[in-house]
Structures are given as C-alpha cells and as structure tokens.
VOPAGU-2260 file (C-alpha; in pm, 1 decimal, decimal comma):
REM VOPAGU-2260
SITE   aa  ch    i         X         Y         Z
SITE  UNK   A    0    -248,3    9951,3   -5723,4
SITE  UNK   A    1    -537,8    9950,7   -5982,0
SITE  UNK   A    2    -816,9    9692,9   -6104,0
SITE  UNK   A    3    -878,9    9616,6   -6442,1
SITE  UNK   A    4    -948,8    9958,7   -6672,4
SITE  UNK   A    5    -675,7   10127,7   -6429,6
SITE  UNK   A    6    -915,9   10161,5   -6178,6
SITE  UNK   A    7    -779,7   10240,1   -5852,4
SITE  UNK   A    8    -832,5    9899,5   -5572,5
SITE  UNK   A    9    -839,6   10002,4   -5225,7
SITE  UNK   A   10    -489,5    9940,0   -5096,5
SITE  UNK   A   11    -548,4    9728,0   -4755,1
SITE  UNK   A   12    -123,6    9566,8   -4695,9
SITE  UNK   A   13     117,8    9772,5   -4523,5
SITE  UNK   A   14     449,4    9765,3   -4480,3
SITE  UNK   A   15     525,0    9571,2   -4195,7
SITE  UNK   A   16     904,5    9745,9   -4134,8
SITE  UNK   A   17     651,2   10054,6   -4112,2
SITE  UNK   A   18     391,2    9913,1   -3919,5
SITE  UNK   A   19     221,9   10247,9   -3786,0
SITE  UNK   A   20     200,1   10389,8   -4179,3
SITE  UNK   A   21     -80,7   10347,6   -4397,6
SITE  UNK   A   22     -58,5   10120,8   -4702,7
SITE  UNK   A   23     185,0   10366,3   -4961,7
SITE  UNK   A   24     -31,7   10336,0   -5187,6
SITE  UNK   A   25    -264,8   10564,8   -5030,3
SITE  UNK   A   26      -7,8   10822,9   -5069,6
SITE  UNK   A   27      94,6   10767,0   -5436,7
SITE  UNK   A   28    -288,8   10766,7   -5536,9
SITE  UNK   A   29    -341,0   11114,9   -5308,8
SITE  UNK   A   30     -11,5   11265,8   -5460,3
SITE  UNK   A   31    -201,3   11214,1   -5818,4
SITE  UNK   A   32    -538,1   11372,6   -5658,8
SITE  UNK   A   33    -737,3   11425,9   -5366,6
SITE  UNK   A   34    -981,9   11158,5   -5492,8
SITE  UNK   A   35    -922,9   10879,6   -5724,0
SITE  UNK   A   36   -1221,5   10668,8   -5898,3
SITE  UNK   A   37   -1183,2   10285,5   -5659,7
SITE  UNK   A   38   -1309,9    9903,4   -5762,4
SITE  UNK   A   39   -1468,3    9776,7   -5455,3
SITE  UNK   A   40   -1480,3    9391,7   -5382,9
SITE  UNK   A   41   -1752,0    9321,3   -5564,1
SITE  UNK   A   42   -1696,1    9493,4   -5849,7
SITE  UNK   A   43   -1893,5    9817,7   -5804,9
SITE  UNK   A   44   -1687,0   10149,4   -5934,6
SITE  UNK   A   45   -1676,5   10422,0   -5672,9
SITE  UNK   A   46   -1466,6   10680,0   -5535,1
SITE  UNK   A   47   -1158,5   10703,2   -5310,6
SITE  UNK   A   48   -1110,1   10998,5   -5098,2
SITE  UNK   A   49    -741,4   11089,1   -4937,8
SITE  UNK   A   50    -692,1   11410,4   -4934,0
SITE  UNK   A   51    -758,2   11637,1   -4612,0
SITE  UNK   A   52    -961,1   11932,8   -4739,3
SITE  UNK   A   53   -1158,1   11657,6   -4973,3
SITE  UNK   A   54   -1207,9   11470,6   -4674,4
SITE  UNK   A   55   -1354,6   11722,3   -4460,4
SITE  UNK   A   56   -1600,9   11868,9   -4749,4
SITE  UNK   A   57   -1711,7   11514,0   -4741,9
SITE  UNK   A   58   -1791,0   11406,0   -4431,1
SITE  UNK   A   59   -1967,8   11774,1   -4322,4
SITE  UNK   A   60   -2193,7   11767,3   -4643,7
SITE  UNK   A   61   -2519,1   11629,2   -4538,0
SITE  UNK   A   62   -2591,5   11547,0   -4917,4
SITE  UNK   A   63   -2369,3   11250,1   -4826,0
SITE  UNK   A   64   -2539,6   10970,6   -4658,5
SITE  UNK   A   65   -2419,7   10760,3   -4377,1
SITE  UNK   A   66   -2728,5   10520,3   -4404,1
SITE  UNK   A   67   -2644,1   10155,5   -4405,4
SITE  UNK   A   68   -2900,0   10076,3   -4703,4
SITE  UNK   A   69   -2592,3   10263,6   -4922,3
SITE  UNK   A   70   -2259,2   10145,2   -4736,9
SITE  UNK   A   71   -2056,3    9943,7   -4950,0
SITE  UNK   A   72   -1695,3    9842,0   -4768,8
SITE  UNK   A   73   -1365,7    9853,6   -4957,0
SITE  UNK   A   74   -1223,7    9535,2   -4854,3
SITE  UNK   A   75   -1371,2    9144,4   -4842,9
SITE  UNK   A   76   -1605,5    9201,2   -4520,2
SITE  UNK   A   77   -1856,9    8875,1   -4547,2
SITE  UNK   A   78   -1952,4    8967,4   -4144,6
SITE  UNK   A   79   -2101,7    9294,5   -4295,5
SITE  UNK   A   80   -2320,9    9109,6   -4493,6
SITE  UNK   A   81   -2581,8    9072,9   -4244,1
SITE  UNK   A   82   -2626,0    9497,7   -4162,2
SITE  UNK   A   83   -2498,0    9706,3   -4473,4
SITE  UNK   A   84   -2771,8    9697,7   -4756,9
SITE  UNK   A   85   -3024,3    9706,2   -4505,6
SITE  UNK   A   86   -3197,3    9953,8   -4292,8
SITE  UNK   A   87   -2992,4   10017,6   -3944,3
SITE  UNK   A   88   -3049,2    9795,2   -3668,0
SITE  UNK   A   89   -3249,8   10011,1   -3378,6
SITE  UNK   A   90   -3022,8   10271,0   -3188,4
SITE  UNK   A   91   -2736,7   10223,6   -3416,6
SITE  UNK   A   92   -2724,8   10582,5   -3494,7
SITE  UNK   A   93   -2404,6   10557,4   -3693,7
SITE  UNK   A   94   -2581,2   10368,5   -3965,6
SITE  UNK   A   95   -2851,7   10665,8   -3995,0
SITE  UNK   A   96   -2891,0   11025,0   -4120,6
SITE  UNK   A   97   -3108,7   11275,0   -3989,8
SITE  UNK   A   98   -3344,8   11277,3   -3840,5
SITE  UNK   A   99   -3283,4   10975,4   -3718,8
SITE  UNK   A  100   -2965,5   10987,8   -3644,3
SITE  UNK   A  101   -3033,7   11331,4   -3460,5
SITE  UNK   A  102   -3321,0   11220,9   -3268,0
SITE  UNK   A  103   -3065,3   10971,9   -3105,9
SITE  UNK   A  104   -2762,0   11126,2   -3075,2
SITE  UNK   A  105   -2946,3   11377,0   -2839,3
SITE  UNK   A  106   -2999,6   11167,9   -2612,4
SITE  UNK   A  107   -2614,9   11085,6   -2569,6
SITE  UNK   A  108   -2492,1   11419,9   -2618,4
SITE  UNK   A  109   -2477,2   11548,3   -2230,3
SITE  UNK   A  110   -2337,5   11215,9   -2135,8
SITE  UNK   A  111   -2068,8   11269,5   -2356,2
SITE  UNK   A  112   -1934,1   11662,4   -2327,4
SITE  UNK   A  113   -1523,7   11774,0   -2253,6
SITE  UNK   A  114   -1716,7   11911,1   -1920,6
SITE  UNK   A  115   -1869,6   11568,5   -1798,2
SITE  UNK   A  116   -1557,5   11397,2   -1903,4
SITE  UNK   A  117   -1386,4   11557,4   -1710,8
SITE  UNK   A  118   -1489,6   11513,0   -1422,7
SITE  UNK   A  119   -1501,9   11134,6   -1493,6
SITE  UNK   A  120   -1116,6   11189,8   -1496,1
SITE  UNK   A  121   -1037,8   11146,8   -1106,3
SITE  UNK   A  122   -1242,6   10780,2   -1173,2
SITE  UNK   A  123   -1026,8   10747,0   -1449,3
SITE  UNK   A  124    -712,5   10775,7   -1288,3
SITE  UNK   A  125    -828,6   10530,4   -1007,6
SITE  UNK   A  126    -875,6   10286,7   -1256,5
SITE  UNK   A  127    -589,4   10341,1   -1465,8
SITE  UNK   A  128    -358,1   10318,7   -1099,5
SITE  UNK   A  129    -510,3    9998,4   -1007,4
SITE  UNK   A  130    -451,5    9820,8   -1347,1
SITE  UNK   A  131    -137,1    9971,0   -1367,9
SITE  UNK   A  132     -28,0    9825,7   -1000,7
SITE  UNK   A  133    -157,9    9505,5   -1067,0
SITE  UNK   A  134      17,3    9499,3   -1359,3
SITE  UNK   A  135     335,7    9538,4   -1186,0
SITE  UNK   A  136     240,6    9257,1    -945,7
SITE  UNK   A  137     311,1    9039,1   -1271,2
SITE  UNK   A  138     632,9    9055,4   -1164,0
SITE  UNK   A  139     882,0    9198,6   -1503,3
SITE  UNK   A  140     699,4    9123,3   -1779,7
SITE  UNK   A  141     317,9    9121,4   -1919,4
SITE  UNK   A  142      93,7    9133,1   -2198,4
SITE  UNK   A  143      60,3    9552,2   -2223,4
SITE  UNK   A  144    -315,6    9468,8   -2398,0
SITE  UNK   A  145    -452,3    9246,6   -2191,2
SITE  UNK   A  146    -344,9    9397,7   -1883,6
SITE  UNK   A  147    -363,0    9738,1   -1942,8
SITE  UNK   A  148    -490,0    9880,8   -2321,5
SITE  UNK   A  149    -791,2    9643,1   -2322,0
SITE  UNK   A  150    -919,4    9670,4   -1948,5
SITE  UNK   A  151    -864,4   10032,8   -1877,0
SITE  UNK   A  152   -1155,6   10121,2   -2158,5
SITE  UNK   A  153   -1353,1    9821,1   -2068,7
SITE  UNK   A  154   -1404,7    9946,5   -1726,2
SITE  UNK   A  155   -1464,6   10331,5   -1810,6
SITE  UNK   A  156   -1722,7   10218,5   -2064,5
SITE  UNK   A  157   -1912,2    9940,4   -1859,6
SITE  UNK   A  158   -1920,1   10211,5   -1539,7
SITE  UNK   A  159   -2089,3   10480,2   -1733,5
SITE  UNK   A  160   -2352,7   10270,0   -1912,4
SITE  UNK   A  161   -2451,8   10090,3   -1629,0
SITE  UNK   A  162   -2267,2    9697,2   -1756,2
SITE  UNK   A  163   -2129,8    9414,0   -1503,3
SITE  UNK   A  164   -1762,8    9391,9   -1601,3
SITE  UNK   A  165   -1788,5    9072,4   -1488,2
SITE  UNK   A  166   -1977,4    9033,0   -1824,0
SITE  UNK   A  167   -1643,8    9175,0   -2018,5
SITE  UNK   A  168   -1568,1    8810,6   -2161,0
SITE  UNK   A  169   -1884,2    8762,8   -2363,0
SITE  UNK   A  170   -1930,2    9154,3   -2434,8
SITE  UNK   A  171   -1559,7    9145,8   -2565,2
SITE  UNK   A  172   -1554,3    8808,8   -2710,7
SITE  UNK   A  173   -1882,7    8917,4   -2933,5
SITE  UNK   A  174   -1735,3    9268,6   -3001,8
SITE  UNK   A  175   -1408,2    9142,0   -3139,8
SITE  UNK   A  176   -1632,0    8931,2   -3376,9
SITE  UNK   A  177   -1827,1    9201,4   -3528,5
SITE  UNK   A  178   -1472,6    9437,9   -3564,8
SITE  UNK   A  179   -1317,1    9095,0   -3739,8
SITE  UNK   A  180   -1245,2    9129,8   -4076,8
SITE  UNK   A  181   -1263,7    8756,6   -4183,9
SITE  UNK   A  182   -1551,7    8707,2   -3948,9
SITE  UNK   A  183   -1826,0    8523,7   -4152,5
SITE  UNK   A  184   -2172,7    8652,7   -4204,3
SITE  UNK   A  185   -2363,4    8390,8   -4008,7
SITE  UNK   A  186   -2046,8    8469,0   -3705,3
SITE  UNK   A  187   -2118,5    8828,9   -3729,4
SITE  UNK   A  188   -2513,8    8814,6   -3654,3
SITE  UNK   A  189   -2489,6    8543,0   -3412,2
SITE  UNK   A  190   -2229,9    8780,1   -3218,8
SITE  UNK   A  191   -2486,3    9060,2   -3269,2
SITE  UNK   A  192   -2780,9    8881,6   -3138,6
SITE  UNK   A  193   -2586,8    8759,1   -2852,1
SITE  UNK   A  194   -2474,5    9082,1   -2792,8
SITE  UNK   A  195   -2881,2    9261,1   -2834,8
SITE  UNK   A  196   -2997,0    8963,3   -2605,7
SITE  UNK   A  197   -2727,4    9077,2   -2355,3
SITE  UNK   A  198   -2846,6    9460,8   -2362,0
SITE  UNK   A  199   -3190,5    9389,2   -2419,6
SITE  UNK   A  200   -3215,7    9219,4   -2064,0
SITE  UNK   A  201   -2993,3    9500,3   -1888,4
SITE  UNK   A  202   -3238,5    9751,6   -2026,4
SITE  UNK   A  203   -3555,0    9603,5   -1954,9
SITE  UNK   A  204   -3380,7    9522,0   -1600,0
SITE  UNK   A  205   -3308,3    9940,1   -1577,6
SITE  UNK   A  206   -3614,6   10046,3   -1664,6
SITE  UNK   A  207   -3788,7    9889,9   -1380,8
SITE  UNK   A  208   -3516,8    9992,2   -1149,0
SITE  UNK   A  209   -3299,4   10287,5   -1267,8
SITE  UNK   A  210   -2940,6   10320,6   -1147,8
SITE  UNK   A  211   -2752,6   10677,8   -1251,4
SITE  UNK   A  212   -2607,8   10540,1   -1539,9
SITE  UNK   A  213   -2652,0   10600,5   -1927,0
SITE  UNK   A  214   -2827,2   10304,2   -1996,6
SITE  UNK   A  215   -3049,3   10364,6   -1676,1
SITE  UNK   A  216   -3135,7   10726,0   -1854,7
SITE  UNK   A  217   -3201,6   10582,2   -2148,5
SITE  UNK   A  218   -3451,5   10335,9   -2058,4
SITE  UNK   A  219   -3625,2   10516,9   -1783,4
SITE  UNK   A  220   -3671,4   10802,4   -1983,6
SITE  UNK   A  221   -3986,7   10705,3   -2214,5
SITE  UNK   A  222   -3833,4   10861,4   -2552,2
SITE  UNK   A  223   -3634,0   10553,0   -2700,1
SITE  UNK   A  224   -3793,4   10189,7   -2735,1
SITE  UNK   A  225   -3634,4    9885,6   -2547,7
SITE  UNK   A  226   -3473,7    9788,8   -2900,8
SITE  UNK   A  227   -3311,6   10167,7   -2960,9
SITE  UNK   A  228   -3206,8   10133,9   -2608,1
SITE  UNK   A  229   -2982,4    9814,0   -2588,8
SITE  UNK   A  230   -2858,0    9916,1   -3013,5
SITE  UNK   A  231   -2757,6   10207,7   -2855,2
SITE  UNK   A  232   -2600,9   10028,7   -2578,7
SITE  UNK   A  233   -2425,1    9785,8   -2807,6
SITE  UNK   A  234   -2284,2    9991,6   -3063,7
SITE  UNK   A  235   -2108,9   10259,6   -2749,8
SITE  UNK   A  236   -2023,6    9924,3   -2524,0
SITE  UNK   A  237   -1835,5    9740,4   -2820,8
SITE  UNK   A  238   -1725,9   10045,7   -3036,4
SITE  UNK   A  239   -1617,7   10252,0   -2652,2
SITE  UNK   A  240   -1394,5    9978,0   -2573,6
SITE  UNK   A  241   -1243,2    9868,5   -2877,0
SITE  UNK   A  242   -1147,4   10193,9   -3060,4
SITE  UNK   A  243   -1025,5   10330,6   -2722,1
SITE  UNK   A  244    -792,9   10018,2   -2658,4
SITE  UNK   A  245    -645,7   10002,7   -2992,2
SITE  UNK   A  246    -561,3   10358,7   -2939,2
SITE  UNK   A  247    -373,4   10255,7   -2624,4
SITE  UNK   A  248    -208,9    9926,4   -2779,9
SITE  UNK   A  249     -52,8   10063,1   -3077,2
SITE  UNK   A  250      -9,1   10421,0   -2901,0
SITE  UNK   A  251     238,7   10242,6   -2637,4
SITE  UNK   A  252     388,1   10040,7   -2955,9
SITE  UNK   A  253     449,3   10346,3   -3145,2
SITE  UNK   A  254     604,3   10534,7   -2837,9
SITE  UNK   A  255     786,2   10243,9   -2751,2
SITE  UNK   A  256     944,6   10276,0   -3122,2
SITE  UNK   A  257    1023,9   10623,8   -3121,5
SITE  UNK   A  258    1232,2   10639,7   -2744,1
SITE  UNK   A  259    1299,2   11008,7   -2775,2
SITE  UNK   A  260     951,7   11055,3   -2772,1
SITE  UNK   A  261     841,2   10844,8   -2507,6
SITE  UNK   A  262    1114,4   11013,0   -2322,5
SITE  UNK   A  263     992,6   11384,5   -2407,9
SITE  UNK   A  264     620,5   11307,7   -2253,0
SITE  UNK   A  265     774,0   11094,1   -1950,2
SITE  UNK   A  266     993,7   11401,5   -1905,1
SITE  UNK   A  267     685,9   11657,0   -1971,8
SITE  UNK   A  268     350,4   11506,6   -1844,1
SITE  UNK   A  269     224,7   11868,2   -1927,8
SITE  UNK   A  270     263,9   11768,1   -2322,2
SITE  UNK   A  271      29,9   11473,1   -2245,3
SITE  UNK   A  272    -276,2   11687,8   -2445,5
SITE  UNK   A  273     -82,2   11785,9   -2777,8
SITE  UNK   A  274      92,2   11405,8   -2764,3
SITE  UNK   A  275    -277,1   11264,2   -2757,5
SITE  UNK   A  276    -361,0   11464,6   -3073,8
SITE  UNK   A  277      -3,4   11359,4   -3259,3
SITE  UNK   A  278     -65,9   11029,0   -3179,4
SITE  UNK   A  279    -453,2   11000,2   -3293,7
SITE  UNK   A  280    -359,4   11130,7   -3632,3
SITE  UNK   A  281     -14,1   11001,3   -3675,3
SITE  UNK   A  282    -204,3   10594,4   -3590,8
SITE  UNK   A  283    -512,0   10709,1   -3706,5
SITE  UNK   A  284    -675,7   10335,5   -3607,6
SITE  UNK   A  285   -1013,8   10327,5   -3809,7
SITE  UNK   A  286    -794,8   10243,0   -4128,0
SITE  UNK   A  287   -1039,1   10105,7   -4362,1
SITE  UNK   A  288   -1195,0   10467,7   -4376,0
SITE  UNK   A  289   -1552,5   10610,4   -4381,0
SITE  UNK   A  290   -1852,0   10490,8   -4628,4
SITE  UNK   A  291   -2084,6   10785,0   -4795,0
SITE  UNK   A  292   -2282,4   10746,4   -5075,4
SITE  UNK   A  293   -2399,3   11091,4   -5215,7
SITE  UNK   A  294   -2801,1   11115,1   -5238,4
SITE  UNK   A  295   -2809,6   11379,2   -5540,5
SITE  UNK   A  296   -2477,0   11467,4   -5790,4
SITE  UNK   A  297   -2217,6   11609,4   -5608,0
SITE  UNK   A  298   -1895,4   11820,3   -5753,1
SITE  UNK   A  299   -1577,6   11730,1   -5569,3
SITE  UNK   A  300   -1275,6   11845,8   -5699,0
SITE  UNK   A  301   -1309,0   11828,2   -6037,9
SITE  UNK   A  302   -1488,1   11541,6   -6042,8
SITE  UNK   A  303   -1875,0   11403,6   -6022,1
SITE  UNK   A  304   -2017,8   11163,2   -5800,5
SITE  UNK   A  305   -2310,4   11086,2   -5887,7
SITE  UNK   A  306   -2618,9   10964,4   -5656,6
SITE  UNK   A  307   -2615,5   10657,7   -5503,6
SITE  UNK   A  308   -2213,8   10586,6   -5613,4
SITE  UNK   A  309   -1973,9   10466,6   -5350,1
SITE  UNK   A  310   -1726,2   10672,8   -5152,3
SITE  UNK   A  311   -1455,4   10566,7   -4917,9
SITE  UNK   A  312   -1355,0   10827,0   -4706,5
SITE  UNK   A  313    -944,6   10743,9   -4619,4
SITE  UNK   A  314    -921,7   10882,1   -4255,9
SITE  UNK   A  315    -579,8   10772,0   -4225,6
SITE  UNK   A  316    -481,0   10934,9   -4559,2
SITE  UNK   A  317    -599,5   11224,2   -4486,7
SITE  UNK   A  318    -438,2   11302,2   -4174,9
SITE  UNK   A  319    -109,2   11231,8   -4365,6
SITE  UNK   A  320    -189,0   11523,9   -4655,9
SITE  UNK   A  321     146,3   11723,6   -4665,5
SITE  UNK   A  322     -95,9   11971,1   -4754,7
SITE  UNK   A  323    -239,0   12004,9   -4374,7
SITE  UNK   A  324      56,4   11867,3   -4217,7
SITE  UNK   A  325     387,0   11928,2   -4249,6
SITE  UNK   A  326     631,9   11582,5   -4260,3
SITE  UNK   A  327     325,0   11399,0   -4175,4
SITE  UNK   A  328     484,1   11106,4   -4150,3
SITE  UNK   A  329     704,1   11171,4   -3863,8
SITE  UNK   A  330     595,3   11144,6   -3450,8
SITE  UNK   A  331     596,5   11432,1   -3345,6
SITE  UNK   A  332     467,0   11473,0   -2997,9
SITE  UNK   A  333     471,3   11874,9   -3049,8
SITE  UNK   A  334     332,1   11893,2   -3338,4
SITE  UNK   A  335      35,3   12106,5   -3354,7
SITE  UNK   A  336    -175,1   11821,7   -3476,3
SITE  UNK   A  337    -560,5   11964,6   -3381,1
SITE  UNK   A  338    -818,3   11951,8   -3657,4
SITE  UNK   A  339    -703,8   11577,7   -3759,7
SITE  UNK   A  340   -1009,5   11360,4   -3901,3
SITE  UNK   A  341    -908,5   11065,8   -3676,0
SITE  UNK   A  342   -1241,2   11090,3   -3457,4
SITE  UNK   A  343   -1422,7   11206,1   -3830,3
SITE  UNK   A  344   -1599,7   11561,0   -3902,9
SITE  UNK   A  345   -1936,9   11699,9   -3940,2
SITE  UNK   A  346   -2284,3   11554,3   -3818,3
SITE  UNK   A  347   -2108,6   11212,3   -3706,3
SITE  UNK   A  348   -1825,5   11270,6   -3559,7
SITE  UNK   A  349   -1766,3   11039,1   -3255,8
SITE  UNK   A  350   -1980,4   11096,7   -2987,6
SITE  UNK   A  351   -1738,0   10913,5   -2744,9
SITE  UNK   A  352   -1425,1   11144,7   -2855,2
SITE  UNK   A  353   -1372,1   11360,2   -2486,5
SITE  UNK   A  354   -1403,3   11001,9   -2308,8
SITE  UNK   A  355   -1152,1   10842,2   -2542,4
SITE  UNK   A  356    -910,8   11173,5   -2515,5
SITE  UNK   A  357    -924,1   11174,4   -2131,0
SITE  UNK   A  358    -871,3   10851,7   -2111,3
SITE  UNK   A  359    -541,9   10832,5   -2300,9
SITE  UNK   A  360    -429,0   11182,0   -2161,6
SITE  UNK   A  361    -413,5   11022,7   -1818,1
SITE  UNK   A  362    -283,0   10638,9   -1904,9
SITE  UNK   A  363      -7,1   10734,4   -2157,0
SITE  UNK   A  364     215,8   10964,5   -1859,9
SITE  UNK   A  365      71,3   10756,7   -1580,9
SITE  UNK   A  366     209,2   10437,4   -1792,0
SITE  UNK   A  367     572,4   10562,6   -1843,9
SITE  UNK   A  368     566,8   10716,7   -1517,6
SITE  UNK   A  369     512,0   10369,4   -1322,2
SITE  UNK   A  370     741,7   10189,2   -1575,7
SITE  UNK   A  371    1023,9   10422,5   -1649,2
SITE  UNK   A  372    1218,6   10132,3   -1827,0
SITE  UNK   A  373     989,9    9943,5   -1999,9
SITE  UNK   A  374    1005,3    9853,3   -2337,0
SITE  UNK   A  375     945,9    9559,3   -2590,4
SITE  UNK   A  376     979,3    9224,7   -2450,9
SITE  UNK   A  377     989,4    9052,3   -2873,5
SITE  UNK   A  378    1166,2    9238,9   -3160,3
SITE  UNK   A  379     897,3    9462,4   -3300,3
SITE  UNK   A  380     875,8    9209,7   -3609,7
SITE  UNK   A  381     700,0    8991,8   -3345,3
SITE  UNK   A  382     436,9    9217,0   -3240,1
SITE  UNK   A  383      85,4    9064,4   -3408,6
SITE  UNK   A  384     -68,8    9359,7   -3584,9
SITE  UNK   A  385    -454,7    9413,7   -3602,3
SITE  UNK   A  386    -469,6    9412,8   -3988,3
SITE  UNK   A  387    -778,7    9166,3   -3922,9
SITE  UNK   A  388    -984,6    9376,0   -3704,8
SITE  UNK   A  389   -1192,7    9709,3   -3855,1
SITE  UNK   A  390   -1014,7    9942,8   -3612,6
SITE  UNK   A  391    -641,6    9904,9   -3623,8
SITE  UNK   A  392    -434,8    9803,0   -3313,7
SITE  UNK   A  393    -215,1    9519,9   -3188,7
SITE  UNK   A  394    -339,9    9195,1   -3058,5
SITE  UNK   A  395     -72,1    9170,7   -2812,0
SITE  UNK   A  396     193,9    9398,9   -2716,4
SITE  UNK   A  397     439,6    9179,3   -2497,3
SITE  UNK   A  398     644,6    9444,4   -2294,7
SITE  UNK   A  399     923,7    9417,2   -2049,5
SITE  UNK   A  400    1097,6    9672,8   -1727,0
C-alpha cells in the first residue's frame, strides 16, 4: 500500500479468512527490504521496520529513543493524544530512556525473574483450576474470554501488586479504554485519571500499612514518589492483564483452528514450553509495532534515519522473516521458535515476560485437558477480532464441549 510520492502507509486490515496473519502487506513491503520509508497519519515521513535482524539492531541500540516526547503512532490513535508528545506520566517507565527508565525498572526487576515466577506457578495453577471448574459449572457452553482468558491474568496481576479484584470492573473497564484504538482523547485521560486516582489511594493506603505485595514494596520503600508509585502500578495492572489475556483469547482461537495441534499439546503437556514460544511469535498480539525515534543519524541497512525521524518497529513482521524462520507462517507447536521479538529486545523488553510465559504454560494444557472436546461454538467468521484494541486478541471467543 503506499501514500502519495509511493510512500509506504502502514498497513493496519487483515485478512479476515486469515485472521491470526498480519496485514500482507507487511510481507510484500519486507520482501522489497528490511525497512521501507512509511507516511504516518498525520502526514510525517518516517520509517517502517519488518525485518528480524533490522528489528533487533533497532530496538537494542540505545541511540534509539523510547521517550514519549518523540512517539509518533502509525495508525489514527486520537486517545494518544493526551501522553505521546509529552514528557511520560510518573512511573510509566515504558515511555522513558535511561536513566529514567533504569532507575525504575530496578525496582521491578526481582519481582519479575523466571525464578520468582516460578514459584508463583503452584498459585497459578490454583487459579487457573478454579476458573476452569467454574467454567464447567456453565453447563456446555461459555464465553472462553470472559470466563477464562480475561480473569485468569486479572487475578495473577491484582495478587502480586497488592489490588482488590473486586475492583477488576473499573480497573478493566478504564484499561480497555486506554488499549482502544478509536478511544477519543478526552476518553483516554479521563480513563487515565480514573485509573491514577484508583492507584494513587491504594498506594498512599500501603505505605502506611505495607502488605507483601509489589505495590506494598514500592511505596514503603522511600525511593519512588506516591505519583511513580501508582504510574507504575497502572501501566503493570492494565498492560499485565490485557497483553496476557489476549495471548490466551486468540492462543485458544488459533489452537482451536489448527486441531492437529491442539491435539499434539493435549497429547504432550511436556511440549507446553516450546508451544508457548510458537504461539507468541506465530500471534505476535502487540500488532501495531514499537515507536523509536533515533536521537543522532543512524545507518540501517542501507539507509539513514536521521535524528528525531519516526520509526515503527513491526513486531509481528518480524517474527514472520523467512529469513529467521523457516515457513513462518505455519503453527508449528515444535518449532524451535526462541529468540522471537514478540515480548521486544534490548533495554525494554517486557518486564512482565516470565509471568505472562508461566501463566500460559500452565492454562493452555490445563484448558484442553479439562475440555478434551471443546471447540468453537460460531463459525470462526463470527468470532469478533480485536482489530480496535492496541494489543491484538478477540473480544469474545464463544466455545462449546
């Protein structure tokens, strides 16, 4: 697809008889080059990024700045208004770059290793049994999101920082804002306040009487102001949840799709670990890709980017490269698929990645092994995609056993 001049527009519509594939013309535009020159919304030239090796020079080159005073989005995003082109809101450490951003990802780092998460797994699997029972309680047919994908997350995330589930309706409502696409401006930082008001309380509340969880450690611990500690709880409460239970949604859709592979981990719980990886890259949900902005001329293959230009970083492109994968665009839940970009690379890649991998290593082969029939209650034509929302999923996933 290209703009006026032949400039490359960022591709957003897929194909909806391929509905876990990234818009093809993501792969026609990496098949021509690893990055392509791309007309943002407004007008602004910048650069497209889809190939794998590209993408990974990228993201690990500190001369390429996360900070939200230079993030530009490639697709109409009027709830962004309010936070890009401005400094980052207090603790949201994703909008920063070092020190900053260093100076608060410390804090979260030892909350967050493979070694703590996994001993969070037993938990895990307590919670992931329950919803799963009462799921079946339903009788022979539920809603596989808002039974399972969207409350299994919800309660691993509210447990460790220290949040009343019972708070999940207005913590969820206001999250699904900010993560809307066509969510307004004025929608976007009423969510956001509502959501800082929320935290704000729960961490002034913690640091007069500590509990032992993250947001407890956080605000008891002197280092971080009452602001950095309920951004900090906002952006891992509503990004912890979301990303996790899109992973879920559309992970059961896409397994659902491809029945010799749902039947390969049902019949192998062992491959749970690889079929987590396959999965991640092969749905790769955060499919709107990665802003930079480069603070000083930078060479990238062949071309220049110069300081303070655009860049899009195409996660989901890139962990389709033939070049890194071979028939990337076949499930393949053996695949050797470690060393996809699907959690990013470099300085801020996601903090909550060992959560979100235990998580799904335990739910996918508990699901199929408590529901050994089920399967799609609509055609999959009926199944509402999340084309709206900034990480990718399914609204609903209507499933039957």
């Amino acid at each position: 697809m290209t703009g006026g001049g032949g400039v490359p527009v960022h591709p957003t519509a897929r194909d909806h008889s391929r509905p876990f594939d990234p818009p093809p013309e993501l792969a026609a535009l990496r098949a021509r080059g690893p990055v392509s020159r791309l007309r943002y919304p407004d007008g602004t030239i910048g650069w497209l990024v889809t190939g794998y090796e590209a993408a990974r020079r990228v993201l690990a080159d500190p001369r390429f700045s996360a900070r939200s005073e230079l993030k530009r989005v490639p697709v109409v995003r009027p709830g962004t208004d309010p936070f890009y082109g401005s400094p980052a809101l207090p603790g949201w450490l994703v909008d920063m770059d070092a020190p900053h951003h260093t100076r608060l990802r410390k804090h979260l780092m030892g909350w967050f290793t493979a070694r703590r998460t996994r001993a969070l797994a037993p938990r895990v699997e307590q919670i992931v049994g329950e919803r799963l029972e009462a799921m079946a309680a339903l009788g022979g047919r539920a809603d596989l999101v808002e039974r399972f994908a969207l409350p299994v997350p919800s309660l691993v995330i509210c447990e460790l920082l220290g949040v009343p589930y019972g708070e999940r309706s207005s913590f969820q409502r206001n999250s699904a804002t900010l993560f809307r696409i066509d969510a307004t401006a004025a929608e976007a930082a009423a969510a956001m306040a509502e959501l800082d008001e929320f935290l704000t309380g729960l961490a002034r509340h913690r640091r007069r009487a500590p509990g032992e969880d993250l947001l407890s450690a956080l605000a008891a611990g002197g280092d971080l102001s009452l602001a950095e500690v309920a951004g900090v709880g906002a952006l891992l409460l509503s990004a912890g949840h979301e990303t996790t239970a899109g992973s879920l949604g559309l992970g059961t859709f896409a397994l659902l799709s491809h029945p010799g592979e749902a039947t390969r981990l049902a019949d192998d719980p062992s491959l749970a670990g690889n079929a987590v990886e396959e999965l991640l890259r092969y749905l790769t949900i955060f499919h709107f890709g990665v802003p930079r902005s480069p603070l000083e001329d930078v060479s990238l293959e062949g071309h220049t980017l110069r300081a303070g230009e655009s860049v899009t970083v195409s996660l989901s492109a890139a962990n389709r490269d033939p070049a890194r994968f071979t028939g990337p665009d076949r499930l393949d839940l053996a695949r050797p698929a470690s060393g996809h970009l699907a959690f990013g690379h470099g300085a801020h890649q996601c903090i909550g990645q060992h959560l979100a991998r235990t998580e799904m290593r335990i739910a996918f082969p508990a699901l199929f092994a408590r529901f050994p029939g089920l399967k799609l209650a609509v055609p999959p034509s009926e199944v509402p995609l999340g084309e709206d929302m900034g990480f990718y999923g399914v609204h609903r996933l209507p499933v039957a056993w």
